[in-house]
ChimeraX commands (.cxc) that place a marker at each C-alpha (Angstrom):
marker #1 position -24.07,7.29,5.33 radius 0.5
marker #1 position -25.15,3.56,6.37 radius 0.5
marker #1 position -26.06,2.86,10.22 radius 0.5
marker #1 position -25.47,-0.35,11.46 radius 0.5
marker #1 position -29.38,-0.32,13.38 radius 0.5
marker #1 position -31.74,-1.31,10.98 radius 0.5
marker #1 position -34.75,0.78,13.09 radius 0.5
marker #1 position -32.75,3.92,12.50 radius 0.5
marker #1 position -34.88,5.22,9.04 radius 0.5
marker #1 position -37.63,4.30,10.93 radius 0.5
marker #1 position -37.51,6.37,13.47 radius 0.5
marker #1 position -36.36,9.03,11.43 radius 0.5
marker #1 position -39.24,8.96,9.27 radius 0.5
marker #1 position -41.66,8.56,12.56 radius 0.5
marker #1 position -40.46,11.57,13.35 radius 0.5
marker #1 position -40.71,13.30,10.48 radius 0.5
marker #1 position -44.49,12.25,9.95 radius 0.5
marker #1 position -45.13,13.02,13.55 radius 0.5
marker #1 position -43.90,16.73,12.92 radius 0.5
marker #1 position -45.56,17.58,9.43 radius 0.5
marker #1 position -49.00,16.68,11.50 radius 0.5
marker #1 position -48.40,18.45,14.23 radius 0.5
marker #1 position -47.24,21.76,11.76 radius 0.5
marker #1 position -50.55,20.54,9.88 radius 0.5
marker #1 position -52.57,20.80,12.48 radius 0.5
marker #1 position -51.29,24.47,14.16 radius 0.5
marker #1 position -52.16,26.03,10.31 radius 0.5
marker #1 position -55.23,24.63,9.91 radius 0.5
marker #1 position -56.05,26.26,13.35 radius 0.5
marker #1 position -57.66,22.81,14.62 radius 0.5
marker #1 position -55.91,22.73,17.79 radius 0.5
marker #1 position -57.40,25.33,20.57 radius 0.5
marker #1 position -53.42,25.54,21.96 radius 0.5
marker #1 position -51.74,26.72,19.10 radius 0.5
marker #1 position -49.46,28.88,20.70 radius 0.5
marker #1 position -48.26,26.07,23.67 radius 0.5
marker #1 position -48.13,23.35,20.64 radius 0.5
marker #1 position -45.87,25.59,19.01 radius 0.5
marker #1 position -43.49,26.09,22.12 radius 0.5
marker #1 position -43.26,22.24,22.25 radius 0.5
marker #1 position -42.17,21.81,18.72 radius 0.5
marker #1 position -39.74,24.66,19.30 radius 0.5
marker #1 position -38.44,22.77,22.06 radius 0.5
marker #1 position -38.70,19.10,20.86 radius 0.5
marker #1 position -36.28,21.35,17.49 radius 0.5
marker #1 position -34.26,22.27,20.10 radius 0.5
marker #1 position -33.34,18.85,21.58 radius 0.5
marker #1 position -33.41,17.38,18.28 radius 0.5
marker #1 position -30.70,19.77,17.11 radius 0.5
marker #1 position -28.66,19.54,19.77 radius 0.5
marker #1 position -29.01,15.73,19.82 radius 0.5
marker #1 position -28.56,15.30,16.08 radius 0.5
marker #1 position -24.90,17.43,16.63 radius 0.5
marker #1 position -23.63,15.58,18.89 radius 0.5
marker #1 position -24.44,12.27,16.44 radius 0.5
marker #1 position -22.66,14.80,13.95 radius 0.5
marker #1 position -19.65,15.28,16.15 radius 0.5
marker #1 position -19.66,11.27,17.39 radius 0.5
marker #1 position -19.68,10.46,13.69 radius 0.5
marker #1 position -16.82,13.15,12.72 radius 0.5
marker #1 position -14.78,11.28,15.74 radius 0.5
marker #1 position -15.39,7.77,14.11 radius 0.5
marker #1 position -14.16,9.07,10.64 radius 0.5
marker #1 position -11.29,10.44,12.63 radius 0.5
marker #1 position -10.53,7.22,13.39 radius 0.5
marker #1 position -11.12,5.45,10.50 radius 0.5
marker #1 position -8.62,8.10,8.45 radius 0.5
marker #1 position -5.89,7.89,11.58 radius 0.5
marker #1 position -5.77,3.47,11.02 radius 0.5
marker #1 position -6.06,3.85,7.17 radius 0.5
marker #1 position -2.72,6.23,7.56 radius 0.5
marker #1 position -1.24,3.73,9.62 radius 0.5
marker #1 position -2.28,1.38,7.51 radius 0.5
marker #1 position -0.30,3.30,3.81 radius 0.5
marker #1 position 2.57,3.60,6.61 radius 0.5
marker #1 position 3.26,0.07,7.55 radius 0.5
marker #1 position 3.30,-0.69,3.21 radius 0.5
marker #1 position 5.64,2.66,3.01 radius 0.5
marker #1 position 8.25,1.22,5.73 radius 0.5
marker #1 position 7.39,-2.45,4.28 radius 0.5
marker #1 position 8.09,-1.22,0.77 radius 0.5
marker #1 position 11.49,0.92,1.65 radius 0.5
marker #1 position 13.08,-2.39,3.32 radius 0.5
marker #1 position 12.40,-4.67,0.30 radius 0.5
marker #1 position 14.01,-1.45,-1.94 radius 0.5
marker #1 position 16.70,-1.37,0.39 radius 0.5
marker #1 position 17.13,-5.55,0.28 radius 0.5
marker #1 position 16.91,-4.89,-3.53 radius 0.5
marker #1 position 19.72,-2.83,-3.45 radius 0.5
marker #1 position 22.05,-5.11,-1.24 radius 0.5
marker #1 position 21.26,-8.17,-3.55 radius 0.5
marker #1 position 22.56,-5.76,-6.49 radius 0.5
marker #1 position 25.63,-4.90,-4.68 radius 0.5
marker #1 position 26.61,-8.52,-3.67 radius 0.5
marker #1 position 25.73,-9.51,-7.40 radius 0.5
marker #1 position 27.62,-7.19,-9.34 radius 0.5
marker #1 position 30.77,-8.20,-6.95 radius 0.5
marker #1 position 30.05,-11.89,-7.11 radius 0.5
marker #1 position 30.17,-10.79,-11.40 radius 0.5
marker #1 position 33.38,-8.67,-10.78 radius 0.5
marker #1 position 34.78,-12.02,-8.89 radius 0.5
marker #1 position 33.34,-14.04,-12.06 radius 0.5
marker #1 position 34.87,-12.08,-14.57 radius 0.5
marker #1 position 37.79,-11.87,-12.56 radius 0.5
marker #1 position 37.87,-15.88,-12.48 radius 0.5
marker #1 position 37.26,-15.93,-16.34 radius 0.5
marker #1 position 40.01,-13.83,-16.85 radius 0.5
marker #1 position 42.47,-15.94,-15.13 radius 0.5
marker #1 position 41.14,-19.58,-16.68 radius 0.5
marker #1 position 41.64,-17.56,-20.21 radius 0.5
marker #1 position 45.32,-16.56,-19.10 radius 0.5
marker #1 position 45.89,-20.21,-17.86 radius 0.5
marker #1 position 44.51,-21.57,-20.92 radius 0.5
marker #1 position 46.59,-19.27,-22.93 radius 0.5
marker #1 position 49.57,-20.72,-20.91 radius 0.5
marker #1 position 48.56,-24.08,-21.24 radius 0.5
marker #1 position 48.80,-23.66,-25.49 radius 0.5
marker #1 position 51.98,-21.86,-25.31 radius 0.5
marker #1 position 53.62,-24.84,-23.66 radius 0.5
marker #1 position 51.58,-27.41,-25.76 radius 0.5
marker #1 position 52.88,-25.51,-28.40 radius 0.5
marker #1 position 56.75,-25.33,-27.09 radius 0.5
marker #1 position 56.40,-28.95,-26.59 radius 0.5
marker #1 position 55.22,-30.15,-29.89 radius 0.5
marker #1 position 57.77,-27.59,-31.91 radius 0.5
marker #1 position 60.44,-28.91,-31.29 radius 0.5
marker #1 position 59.47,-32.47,-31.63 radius 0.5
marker #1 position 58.37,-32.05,-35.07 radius 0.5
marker #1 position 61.87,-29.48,-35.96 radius 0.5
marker #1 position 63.44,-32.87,-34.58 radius 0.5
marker #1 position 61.49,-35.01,-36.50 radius 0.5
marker #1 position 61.92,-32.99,-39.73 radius 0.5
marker #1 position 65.52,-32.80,-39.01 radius 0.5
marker #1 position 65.96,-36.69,-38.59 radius 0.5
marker #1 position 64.01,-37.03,-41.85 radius 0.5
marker #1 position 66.30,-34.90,-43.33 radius 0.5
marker #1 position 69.46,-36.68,-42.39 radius 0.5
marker #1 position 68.20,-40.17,-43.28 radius 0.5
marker link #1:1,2 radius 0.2
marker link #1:2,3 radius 0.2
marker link #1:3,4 radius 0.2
marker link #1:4,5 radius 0.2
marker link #1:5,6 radius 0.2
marker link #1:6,7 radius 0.2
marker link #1:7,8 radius 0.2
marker link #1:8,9 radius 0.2
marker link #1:9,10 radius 0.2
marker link #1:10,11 radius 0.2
marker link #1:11,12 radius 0.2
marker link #1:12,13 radius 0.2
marker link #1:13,14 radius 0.2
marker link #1:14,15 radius 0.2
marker link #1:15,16 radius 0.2
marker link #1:16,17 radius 0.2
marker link #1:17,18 radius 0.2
marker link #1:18,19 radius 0.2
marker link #1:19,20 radius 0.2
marker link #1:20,21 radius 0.2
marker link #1:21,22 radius 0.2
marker link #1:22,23 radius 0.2
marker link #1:23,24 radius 0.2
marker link #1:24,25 radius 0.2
marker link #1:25,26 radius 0.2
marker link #1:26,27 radius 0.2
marker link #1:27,28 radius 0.2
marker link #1:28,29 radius 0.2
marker link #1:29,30 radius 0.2
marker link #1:30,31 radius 0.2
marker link #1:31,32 radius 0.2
marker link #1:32,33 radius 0.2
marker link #1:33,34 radius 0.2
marker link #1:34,35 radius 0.2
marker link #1:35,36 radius 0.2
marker link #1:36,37 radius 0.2
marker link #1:37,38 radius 0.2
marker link #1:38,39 radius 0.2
marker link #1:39,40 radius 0.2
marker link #1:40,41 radius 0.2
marker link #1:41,42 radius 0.2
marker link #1:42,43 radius 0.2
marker link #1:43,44 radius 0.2
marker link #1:44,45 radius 0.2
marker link #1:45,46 radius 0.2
marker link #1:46,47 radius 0.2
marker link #1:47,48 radius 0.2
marker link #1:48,49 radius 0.2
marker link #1:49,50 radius 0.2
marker link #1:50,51 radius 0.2
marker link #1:51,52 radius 0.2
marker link #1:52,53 radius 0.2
marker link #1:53,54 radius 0.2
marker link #1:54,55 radius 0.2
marker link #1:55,56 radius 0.2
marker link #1:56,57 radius 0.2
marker link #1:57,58 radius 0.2
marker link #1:58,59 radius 0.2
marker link #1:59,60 radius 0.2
marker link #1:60,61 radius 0.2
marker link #1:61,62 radius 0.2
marker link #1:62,63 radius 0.2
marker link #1:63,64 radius 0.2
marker link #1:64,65 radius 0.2
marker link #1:65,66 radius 0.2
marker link #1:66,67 radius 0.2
marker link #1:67,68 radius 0.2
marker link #1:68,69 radius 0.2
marker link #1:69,70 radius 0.2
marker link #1:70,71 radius 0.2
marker link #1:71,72 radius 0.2
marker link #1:72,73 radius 0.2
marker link #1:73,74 radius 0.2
marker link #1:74,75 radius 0.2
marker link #1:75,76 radius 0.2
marker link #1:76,77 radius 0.2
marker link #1:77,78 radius 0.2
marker link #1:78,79 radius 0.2
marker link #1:79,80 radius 0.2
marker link #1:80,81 radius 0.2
marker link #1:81,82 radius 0.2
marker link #1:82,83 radius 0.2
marker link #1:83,84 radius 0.2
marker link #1:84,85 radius 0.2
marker link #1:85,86 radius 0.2
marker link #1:86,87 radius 0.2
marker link #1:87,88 radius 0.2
marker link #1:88,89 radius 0.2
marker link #1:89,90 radius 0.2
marker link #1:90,91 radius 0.2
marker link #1:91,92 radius 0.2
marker link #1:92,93 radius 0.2
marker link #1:93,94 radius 0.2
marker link #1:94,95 radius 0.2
marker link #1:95,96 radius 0.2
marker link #1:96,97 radius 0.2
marker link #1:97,98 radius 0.2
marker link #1:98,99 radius 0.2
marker link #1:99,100 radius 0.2
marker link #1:100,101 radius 0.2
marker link #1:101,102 radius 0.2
marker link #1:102,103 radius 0.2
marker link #1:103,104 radius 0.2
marker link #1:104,105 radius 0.2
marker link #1:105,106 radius 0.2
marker link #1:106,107 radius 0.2
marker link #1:107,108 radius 0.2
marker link #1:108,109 radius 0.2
marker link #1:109,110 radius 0.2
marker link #1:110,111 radius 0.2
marker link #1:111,112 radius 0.2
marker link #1:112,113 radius 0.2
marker link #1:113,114 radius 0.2
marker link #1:114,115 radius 0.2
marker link #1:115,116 radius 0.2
marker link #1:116,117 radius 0.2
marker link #1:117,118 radius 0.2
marker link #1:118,119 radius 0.2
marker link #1:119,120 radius 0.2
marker link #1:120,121 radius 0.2
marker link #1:121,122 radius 0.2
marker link #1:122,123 radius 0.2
marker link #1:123,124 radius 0.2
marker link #1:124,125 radius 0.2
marker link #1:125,126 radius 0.2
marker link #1:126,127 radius 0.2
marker link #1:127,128 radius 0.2
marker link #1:128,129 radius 0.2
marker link #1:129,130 radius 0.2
marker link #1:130,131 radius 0.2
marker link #1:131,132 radius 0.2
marker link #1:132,133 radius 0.2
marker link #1:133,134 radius 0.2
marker link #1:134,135 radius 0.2
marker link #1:135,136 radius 0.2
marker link #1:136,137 radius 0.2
marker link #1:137,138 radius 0.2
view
């Protein structure tokens, strides 16, 4: 857990010093109030314990918070990521009928070409029968 005040550990640690000398002190029997020390430390636990959960349920809030964006967050990619799958699919659909149209176009050009030789062909036969033939007669 990082804390954005610098001071925190230090007071923490303040504290803590402040509390090992004062339990120190009641064992060793050097203060003459022993017993009303020890009802202030009970008290000062008190407060700290209550203080430090609500800092415990503050900081459960904050993560909260944190988790809630960071699920927005993977939901905006999820929605971002289904419309490019679903743009993905319309650019295969228009592609494979722009290849059906392609092939389609092929096809024809092939049949025209086909066309194009038979009548070459027609054309040149019987030129050359007639040129044969008028060989033939001469």
């Amino acid at each position: 857990m990082e804390t954005k005040s610098p001071h925190f550990w230090w007071i923490i640690s303040l504290m803590s010093i402040t509390i090992i000398a004062l339990i120190s002190y009641i064992i060793t029997e050097q203060v003459c109030c022993s017993d009303k020390l020890m009802e202030y430390v009970s008290v000062c636990s008190v407060i700290l314990s209550i203080t430090l959960s609500i800092f415990a349920i503050q900081y459960t809030y904050t993560s909260n918070n944190e988790v809630h964006q960071q699920f927005e967050k993977i939901n905006a990619v999820a929605n971002k990521m289904k419309e490019t799958s679903d743009n993905l699919t319309a650019t295969n659909t228009r592609l494979n009928e722009n290849l059906d149209q392609i092939l389609e176009r092929l096809e024809n050009i092939n049949q025209s070409q086909q066309d194009i030789s038979g009548q070459l062909q027609n054309i040149t036969n019987p030129q050359v029968s007639t040129d044969i033939n008028n060989l033939q007669n001469r």
